[in-house]
N, C-alpha and C positions, 0 to 999 in steps of 0.2 A: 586912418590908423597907419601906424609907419610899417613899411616894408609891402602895405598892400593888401593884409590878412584882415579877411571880414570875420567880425567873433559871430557865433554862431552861440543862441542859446539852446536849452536842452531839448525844446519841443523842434525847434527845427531842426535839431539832429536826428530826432525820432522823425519827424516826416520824411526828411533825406533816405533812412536808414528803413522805411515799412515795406518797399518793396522787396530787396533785401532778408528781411524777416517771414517775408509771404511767402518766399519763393522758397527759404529755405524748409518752411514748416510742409508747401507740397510737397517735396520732395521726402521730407520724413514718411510724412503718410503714405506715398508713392512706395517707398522702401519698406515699409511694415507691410504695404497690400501685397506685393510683389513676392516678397521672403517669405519661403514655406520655414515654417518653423517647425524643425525634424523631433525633437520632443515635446511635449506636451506632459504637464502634471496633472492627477485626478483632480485637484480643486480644478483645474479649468476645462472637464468634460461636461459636455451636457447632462441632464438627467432632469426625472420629472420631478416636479415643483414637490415643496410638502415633505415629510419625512425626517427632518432635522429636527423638530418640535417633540417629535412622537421620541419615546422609550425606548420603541421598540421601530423606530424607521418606516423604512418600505417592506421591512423582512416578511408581514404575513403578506402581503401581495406577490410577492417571490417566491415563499414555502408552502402555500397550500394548493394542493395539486387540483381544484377545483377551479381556483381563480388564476394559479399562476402561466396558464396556455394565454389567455385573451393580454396577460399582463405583457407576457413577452411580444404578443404579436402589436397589441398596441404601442410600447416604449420604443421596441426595434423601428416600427416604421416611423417613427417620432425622433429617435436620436439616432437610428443608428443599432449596430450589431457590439459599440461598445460606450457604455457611458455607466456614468456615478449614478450610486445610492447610499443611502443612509443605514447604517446599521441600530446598535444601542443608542440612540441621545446625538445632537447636533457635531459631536468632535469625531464619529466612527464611519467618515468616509471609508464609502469601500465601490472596487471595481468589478461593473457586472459585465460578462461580455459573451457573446458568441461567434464570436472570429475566432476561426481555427487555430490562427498564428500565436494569441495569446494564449489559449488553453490550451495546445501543444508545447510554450515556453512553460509555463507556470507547471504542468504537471509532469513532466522533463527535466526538471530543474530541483527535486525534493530537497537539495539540501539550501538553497533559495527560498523555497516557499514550502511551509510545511503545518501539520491541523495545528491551531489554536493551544495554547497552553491549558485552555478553558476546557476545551472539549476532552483532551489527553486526559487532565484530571479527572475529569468526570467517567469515562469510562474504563480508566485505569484502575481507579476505587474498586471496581469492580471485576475485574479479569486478572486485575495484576499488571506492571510495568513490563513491558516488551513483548506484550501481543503484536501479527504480525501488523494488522490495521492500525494500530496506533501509535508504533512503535514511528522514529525518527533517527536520522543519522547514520553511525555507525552500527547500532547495535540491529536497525534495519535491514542494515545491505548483507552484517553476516548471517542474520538468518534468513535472509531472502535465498541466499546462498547456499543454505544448509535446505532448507527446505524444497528447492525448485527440484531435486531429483526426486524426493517423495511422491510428486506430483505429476508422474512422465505415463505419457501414456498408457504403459507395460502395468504398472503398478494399480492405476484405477481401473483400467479394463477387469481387471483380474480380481477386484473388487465389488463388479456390477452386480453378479448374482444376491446380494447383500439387498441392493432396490429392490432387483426381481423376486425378490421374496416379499418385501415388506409390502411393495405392491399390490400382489397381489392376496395379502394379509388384508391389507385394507379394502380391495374389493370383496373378500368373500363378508367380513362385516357391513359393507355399505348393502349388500345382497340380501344380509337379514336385515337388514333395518326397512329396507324397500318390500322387501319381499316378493310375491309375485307382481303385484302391482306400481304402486309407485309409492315417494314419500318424499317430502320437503327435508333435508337435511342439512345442515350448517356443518360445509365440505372445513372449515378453515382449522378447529382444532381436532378434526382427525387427521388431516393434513402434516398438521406442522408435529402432530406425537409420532406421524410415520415417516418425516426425515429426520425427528431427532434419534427414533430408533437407529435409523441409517448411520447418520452419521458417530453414532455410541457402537456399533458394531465395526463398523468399517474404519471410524479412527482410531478405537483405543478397544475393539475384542469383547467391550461391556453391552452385555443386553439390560437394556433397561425396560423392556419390556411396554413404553410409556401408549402403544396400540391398543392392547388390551385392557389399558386402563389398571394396570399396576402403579400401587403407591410406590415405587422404588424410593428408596431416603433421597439415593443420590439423584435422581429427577427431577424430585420436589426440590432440591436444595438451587439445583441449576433454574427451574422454573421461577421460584421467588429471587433466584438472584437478578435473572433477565429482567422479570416483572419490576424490581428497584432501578432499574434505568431506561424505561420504555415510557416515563415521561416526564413531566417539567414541575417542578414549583418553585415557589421565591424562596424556601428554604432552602432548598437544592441550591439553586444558583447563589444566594448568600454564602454555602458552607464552601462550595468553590472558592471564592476569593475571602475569606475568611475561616482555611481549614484548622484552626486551633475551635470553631463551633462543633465541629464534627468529633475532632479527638477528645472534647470537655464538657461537651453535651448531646450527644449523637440522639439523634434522632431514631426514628420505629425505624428508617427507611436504611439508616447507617446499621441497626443494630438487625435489622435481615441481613444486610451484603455480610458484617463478621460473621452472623452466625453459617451461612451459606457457605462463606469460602473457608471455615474450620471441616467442614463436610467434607468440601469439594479437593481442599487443599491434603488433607489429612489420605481421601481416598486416593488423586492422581500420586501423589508418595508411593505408596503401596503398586501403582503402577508399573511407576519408574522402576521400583526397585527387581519386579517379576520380568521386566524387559534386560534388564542389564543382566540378569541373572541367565536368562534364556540365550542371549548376545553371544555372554561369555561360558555358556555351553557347546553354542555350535562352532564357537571358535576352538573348544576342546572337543570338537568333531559329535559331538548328541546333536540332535535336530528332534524338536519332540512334536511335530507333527510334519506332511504337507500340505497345511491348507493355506491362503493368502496373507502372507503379513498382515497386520495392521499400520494404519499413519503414524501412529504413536511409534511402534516397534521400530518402523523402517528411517522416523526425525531422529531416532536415539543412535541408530546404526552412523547415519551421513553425522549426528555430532560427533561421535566418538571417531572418527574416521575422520573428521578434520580436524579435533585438537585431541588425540589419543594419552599426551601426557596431563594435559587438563582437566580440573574435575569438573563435572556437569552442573550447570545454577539449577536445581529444580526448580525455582521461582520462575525460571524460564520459560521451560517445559511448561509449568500449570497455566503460565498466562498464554502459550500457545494454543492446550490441547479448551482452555476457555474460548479463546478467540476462536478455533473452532467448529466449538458447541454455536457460538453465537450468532457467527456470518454462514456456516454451513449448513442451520437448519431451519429457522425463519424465514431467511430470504428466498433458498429454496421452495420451499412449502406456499409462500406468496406467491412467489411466481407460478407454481401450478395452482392455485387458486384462481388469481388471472386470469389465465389461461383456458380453464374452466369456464369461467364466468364470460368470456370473449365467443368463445364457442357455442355455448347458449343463448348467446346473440345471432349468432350466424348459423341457422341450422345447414344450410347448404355446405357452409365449411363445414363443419362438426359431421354431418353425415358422409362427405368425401374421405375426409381423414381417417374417418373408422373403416370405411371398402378396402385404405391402401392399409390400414393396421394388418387388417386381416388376410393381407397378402403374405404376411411374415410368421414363418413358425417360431414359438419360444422356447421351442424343447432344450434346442442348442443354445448354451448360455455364451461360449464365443460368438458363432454367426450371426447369435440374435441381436449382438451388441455393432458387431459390424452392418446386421441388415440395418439395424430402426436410421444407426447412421447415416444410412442411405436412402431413406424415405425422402422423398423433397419436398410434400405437402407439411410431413412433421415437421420437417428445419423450419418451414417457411411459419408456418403456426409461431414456434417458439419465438424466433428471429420479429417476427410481427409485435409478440406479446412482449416482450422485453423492449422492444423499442419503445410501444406507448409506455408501457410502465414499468421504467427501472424501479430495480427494488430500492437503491439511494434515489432521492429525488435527487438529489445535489449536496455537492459539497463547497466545504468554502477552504482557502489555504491563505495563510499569515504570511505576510514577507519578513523574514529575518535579517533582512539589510536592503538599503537602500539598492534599487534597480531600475532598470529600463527595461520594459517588455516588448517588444517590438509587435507593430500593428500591418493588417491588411490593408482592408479598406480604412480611409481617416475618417476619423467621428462626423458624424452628421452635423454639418454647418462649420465644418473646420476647412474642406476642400475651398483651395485656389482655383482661378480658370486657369487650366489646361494645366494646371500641376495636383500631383496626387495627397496634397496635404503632409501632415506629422504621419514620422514612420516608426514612433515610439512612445509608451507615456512612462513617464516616470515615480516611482513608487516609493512609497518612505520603508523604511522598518516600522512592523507594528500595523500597517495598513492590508486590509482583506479583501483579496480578490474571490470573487462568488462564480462556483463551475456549477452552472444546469444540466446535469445528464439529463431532464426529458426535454429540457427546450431545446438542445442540441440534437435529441433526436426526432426530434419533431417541426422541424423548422419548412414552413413551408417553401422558403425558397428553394429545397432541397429535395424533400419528398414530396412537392406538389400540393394544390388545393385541399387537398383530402389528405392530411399529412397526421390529423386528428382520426383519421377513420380507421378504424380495423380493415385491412384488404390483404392479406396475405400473397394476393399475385403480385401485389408489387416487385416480391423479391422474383419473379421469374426473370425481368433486365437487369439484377442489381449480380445474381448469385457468378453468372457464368461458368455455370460446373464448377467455382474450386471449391474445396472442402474446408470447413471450417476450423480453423488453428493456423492456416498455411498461408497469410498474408493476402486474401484475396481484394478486390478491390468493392466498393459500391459506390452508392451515392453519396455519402457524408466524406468522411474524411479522409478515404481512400483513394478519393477522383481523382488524377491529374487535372489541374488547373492552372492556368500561366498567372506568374506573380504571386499564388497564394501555398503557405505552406499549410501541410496537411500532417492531421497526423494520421499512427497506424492502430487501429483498435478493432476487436472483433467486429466482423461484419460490418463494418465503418460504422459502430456503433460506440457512444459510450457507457454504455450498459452495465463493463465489466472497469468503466475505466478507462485507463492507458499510461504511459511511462514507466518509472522503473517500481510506482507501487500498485498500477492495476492487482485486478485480483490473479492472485495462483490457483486456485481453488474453480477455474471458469469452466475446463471440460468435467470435472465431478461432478459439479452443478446441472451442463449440459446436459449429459448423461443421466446424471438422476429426474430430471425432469422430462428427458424425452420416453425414459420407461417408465413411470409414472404414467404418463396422459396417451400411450400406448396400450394399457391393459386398463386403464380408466373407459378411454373412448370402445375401445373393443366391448365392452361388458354393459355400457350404459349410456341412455341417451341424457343431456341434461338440458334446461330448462332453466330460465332466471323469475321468479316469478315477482320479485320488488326489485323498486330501484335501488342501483347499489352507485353510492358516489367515493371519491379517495380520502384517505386522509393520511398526512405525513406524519409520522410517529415514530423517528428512529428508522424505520423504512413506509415503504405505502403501503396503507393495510386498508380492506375493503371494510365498506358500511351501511347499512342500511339505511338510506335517506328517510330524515327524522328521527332515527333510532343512537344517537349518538351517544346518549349515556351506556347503553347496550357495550359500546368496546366495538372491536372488531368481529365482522362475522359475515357469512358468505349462503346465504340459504338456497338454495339450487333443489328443483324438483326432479329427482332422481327415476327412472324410469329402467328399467332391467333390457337390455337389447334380445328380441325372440330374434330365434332363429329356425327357421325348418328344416 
């Protein structure tokens, strides 16, 4: 050929050229091995097979508090402290996690991630828009705002004597029913009529009497409104995303909630209106008694005192003083339930606990509220009972825009050698991340083997003298730990929560259940005589294994404590 040039056809430019091609392709791969890749999306976490098919996902292995211990401990040592699951139907990716770092962003962040449009409505129907639980955004923070002084030490202290009565209302009835002897009794709806009393006295001044077993209107109205949202059907969930069903053909279930909240709404009116009247007496110097404000009285004061030329939403108001009727006396009342029921397991605790009761006098309604404070077999009781069993099993929060959560440890099977993996995964709008308050409080890499067991000494290395409200540290999310962010929650629990919508409401709570199970335990021994397994229903309510059409219910053999 002229000039020298040999032609080369295609394949021998490709044989010339494969080395070439080999060496560039190791080096891609070399490059993907090597490169941590600092985000990560939910479609690419791991998670267990299965789930995407179903309706309803992995959610009942996640929600029922009978299976969801082995679930967590199985996926955790499987994927890891965070990976994917399946919600409604194949497209409702959502992130489950128990890495501190994320459940510290995501409930840190509520204007970020906030409940479900699905769940708002549904409970809205029923309390009213801008309850504080349900409530979002703006209209959250101002009455976060308005309410946290309601709720200050000074104000529920001074409130207690209100328990210590009903308290011990309910033990002199559980005393005829036992009599001198003993008697099986079903602790749960005497329980839960003696902190709705509580809290009908102590928030809003109204006896409803619901101990004695008075038909009050207004009781029943509140009792069938609860009962319309304590559980699930596919009508319910169809008139959610198709509420013109509800407004054009409502259902028995719709036509309780109006008839209820014409009761409820009609009587909290008539509230408002004796509180603002009372307000604006003592502002014109009357004061018509001294005995303790109420909640109600004292939300109306902090409103008017922050926008005084403003006029008040009573729509407000009733979905406040609903919300809580609803979180203040249920969860309550479960929780000594519980608690109860834990103690009748353990007679060795239950008999300790009563020797230190009975070291406390309760003549004095101040000291007595400072001593039980100071009981440290009671904290540890309670502290115990609320770890295994938050009254929320869990909750879930929606992202309203795209994010990055930033991660601890990197997902199980994402870590490089000698680098730490992705330090973030990324989140769409629309996409639900799932918070386990009991898997978080139960995790045994944190409280150890027995992390499932009732042991109340646990907390004698967790408590270190500080008292509870005042930032103490423990095991969960309080620990200093290098590299990992913690959050701050009572008792390094999430029991009550954390961020900026934990609950307000957590020492009334305290407080009314440590005098509760104070003049319980002093007066009586108890006894579990069936098994009782959980179940989640809006909160965890106990059950009688096999008895589940039954409902909720707690039957404890009641026994009178002699003394000589």
């Amino acid at each position: 050929m002229p000039g020298g040039i040999i032609p080369l056809d295609l394949t021998s430019l490709l044989i010339l050229a494969t080395p070439s091609i080999v060496v560039l392709i190791f080096l891609w791969i070399a490059v993907q091995y090597l490169t941590v890749k600092e985000v990560v999306s939910l479609n690419e976490l791991p998670g267990p097979p299965g789930g995407w098919y179903s309706p309803v996902g992995h959610l009942p292995q996640l929600l029922d508090p009978d299976v969801s211990p082995k679930t967590h401990e199985a996926w955790t040592a499987q994927y890891g402290p965070t990976f994917q699951t399946f919600g409604f139907g194949p497209f409702d990716r959502r992130l489950f996690s128990l890495d501190p770092s994320v459940i510290k962003y995501v409930l840190d962040h509520p204007e970020k991630f906030q409940k479900g449009w699905q769940a708002r409505s549904y409970v809205d129907q029923a309390i009213g828009d801008g309850g504080l639980v349900m409530a979002e955004g703006g209209i959250h923070r101002v009455m976060r705002r308005i309410l946290q002084p309601v709720f200050s030490k000074k104000n529920l202290d001074a409130l207690s004597p209100i328990s210590t009565r009903k308290a011990l209302e309910l033990c002199s009835i559980l005393r005829s029913l036992s009599g001198q002897q003993q008697a099986t009794v079903d602790v749960v709806p005497y329980l839960t009529r003696a902190t709705f009393d509580v809290i009908g006295l102590a928030g809003f001044g109204y006896s409803f009497d619901a101990l004695r077993g008075e038909e009050d209107p207004l009781y029943l109205a509140f009792q069938r409104l609860f009962g319309s949202i304590s559980g699930f059907t596919l009508r319910m969930y169809l008139g959610i995303y198709m509420p013109w069903l509800d407004e054009y053909f409502p259902d028995e279930r719709v036509k309780t909630i109006r008839q209820s909240r014409q009761v409820i709404d009609s009587t909290v009116k008539r509230w408002i209106e004796d509180r603002q009247a009372e307000i604006g007496g003592e502002k014109a110097g009357v004061r018509a008694n001294d005995s303790p404000k109420d909640l109600l009285t004292l939300m109306i004061q902090e409103i008017v005192s922050a926008a005084p030329k403003t006029p008040m939403a009573d729509d407000l108001v009733i979905a406040q003083v609903n919300t809580f009727l609803m979180a203040g006396s249920e969860t309550t009342s479960l929780t000594i339930a519980w608690a109860l029921y834990y103690l009748s397991q353990h007679a060795d605790v239950q008999s300790a606990l009563r020797d230190e009761c009975l070291t406390i006098d309760p003549s004095s309604p101040h000291a007595f509220v400072e001593g039980i404070d100071r009981l440290p077999l009671l904290e540890k009781v309670v502290r115990e009972t609320l770890r295994l069993t938050p009254a929320v099993h869990s909750t879930f929060r929606q992202a309203v825009q795209d994010d990055i959560i930033p991660l601890s440890p990197a997902p199980m099977g994402m870590e490089t050698s000698g680098r730490r993996g992705p330090s973030g995964i990324s989140i769409r709008k629309g996409q639900y991340v799932h918070v386990p308050f009991e898997g978080l409080n139960t995790l045994k890499s944190v409280w150890g083997e027995d992390a499932h067991a009732f042991r109340p000494g646990r907390w004698d290395a967790l408590m270190f003298g500080a008292r509870e409200g005042q930032g103490e540290k423990s095991a969960m999310f309080g620990r200093e730990e290098k590299g990992r962010t913690q959050c701050k929650t009572w008792a390094g629990m999430m029991s009550f929560s954390t961020g900026p919508k934990a609950c307000i409401g957590m020492r009334f709570a305290l407080i009314e259940i440590k005098i509760f199970l104070f003049h319980l335990v002093r007066e009586f021994e108890f006894s579990c005589p069936k098994p009782i397994v959980k179940r989640n229903a809006m909160v965890v309510r106990p059950i009688v294994d096999g008895e589940n059409e039954k409902g909720q219910q707690l039957p404890l053999l009641i026994r009178p404590v002699r003394r000589d």
